[in-house]
N, C-alpha and C positions, 0 to 999 in steps of 0.2 A: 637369896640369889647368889648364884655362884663367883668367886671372884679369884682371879689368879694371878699369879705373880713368880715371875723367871729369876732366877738368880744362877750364878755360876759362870757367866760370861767373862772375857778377857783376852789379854793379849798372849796369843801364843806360837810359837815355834813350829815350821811344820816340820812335820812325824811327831809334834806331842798332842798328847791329850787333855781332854775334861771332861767333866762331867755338868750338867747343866743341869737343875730342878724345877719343877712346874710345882708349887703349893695351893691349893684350894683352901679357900678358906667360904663363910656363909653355906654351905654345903658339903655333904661328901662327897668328894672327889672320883672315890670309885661307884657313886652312881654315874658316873660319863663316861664316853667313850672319849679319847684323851686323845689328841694330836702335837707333834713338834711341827714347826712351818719353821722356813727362813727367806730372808730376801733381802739381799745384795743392790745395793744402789745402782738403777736405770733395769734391773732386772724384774721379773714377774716373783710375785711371794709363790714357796714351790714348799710343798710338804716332805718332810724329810720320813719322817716316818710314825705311826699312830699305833694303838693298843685300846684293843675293847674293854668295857666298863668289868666285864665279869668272867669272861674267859681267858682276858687274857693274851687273846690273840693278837699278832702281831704283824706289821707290815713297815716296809722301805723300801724307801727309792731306791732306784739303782744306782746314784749317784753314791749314792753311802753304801750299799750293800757291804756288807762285812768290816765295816768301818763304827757305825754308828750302834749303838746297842740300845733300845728303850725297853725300860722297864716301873713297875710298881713297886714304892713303898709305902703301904698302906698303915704302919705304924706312924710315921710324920703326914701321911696324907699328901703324896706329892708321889706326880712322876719324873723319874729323872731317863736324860739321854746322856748316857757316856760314847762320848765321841773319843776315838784311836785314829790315828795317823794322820794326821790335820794335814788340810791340803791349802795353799792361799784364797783357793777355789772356794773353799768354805768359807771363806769371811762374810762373814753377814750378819742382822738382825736376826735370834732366833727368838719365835714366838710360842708359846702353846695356846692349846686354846681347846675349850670341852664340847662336845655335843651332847645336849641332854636326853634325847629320844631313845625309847625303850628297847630298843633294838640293839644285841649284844652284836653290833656293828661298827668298824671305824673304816671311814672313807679318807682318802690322801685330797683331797677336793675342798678348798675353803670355804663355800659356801656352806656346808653341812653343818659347819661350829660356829654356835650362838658366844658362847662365852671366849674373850684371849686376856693375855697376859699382854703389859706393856713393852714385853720385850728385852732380849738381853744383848749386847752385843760380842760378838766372836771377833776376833781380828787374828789373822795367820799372816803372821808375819816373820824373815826371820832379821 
């Protein structure tokens, strides 16, 4: 069974950056369609942006749009999201989290993902 875990979070400066990693482990990773979520205390968890298990495809919020980059490194078995130009806006819990259905599909929608990570935290601070 699939199991994940975030790393890369910390405290940062805004206009900098990070990059933040999703790793799979108990499965591969790129059999799932992969999500980043975040959620800021007294806020709703909001998906930042996903990538399908096999094509590749990609989607974000419009909050990030041009900000946020998600991609596959299927050598370590992990999705990373490289965040640019950090806003305090951004501070929050970020989570990933996999959907296993066969469907070369990713939804921005939390319901859809069975498997998350505990979380990493972001703080934009300067």
């Amino acid at each position: 069974q699939l199991q994940l875990k975030e790393s890369g979070g910390g405290l940062v400066q805004p206009g900098g950056s990070l990059r933040l990693s999703c790793e799979g482990s108990g499965d591969t990773l790129d059999s799932y369609n992969v999500a980043w979520f975040r959620q800021a205390p007294g806020k709703e968890r909001e998906a930042v942006s996903c990538i399908t298990r096999r094509d590749g495809a990609t989607k974000y919020a419009d909050s990030v749009q041009g900000r946020f980059i998600i991609s596959k490194d299927n050598t370590r078995g992990t999705v990373d999201l490289r965040i640019e130009t950090l806003k305090p806006e951004d501070t929050g819990v970020y989570y990933c989290a996999g959907d296993p259905t066969f469907l070369d599909i990713c939804y921005m929608v939390a319901p859809y993902y069975n498997f998350w990570g505990q979380g990493t935290q972001v703080t934009v601070s300067s």
